[in-house]
C-alpha positions, 0 to 999 in steps of 0.5 A: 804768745801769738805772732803779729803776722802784719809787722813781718819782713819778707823777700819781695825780690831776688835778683842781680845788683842791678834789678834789685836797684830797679825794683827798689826804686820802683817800691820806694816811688810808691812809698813801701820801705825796703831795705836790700839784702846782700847788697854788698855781694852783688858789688864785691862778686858781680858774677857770682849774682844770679837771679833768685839764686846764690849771692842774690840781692834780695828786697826786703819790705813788710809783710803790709805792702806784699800786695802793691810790691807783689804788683810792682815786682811782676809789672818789672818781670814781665817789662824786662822780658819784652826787651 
């Protein structure tokens, strides 16, 4: 039986409660569903969130919208460096 890789979920994003809120927003604003991961350690435990590391809220998308959130969540890396 072979996998239909084009209905997969995938982390798009990992990263504090925060970011995760941003990019989540950012995706949904260009119509790709997400949902969060972890979302309730980032609110319980704050400090134990790091970007990408233990405890991080990770953003969850189908594996059909990778592209176009690839695109967003490297447009909002790149922006929050400028600050």
């Amino acid at each position: 039986m072979k996998k239909d890789k084009k209905n997969d979920l995938i982390e798009i994003f990992a990263g504090s409660l925060i970011d995760a809120e941003m990019v989540n927003s950012l995706l949904k604003n260009s119509k790709i569903d997400t949902f969060l991961k972890d979302e309730y350690v980032g609110t319980i435990a704050p400090w134990q969130v790091s970007a990408g590391g233990s405890g991080a809220v990770k953003i969850i998308i189908n594996s059909n919208d990778y592209e176009t959130a690839k695109l967003i969540v490297e447009e909002y890396e790149r922006n929050k460096k400028l600050k």
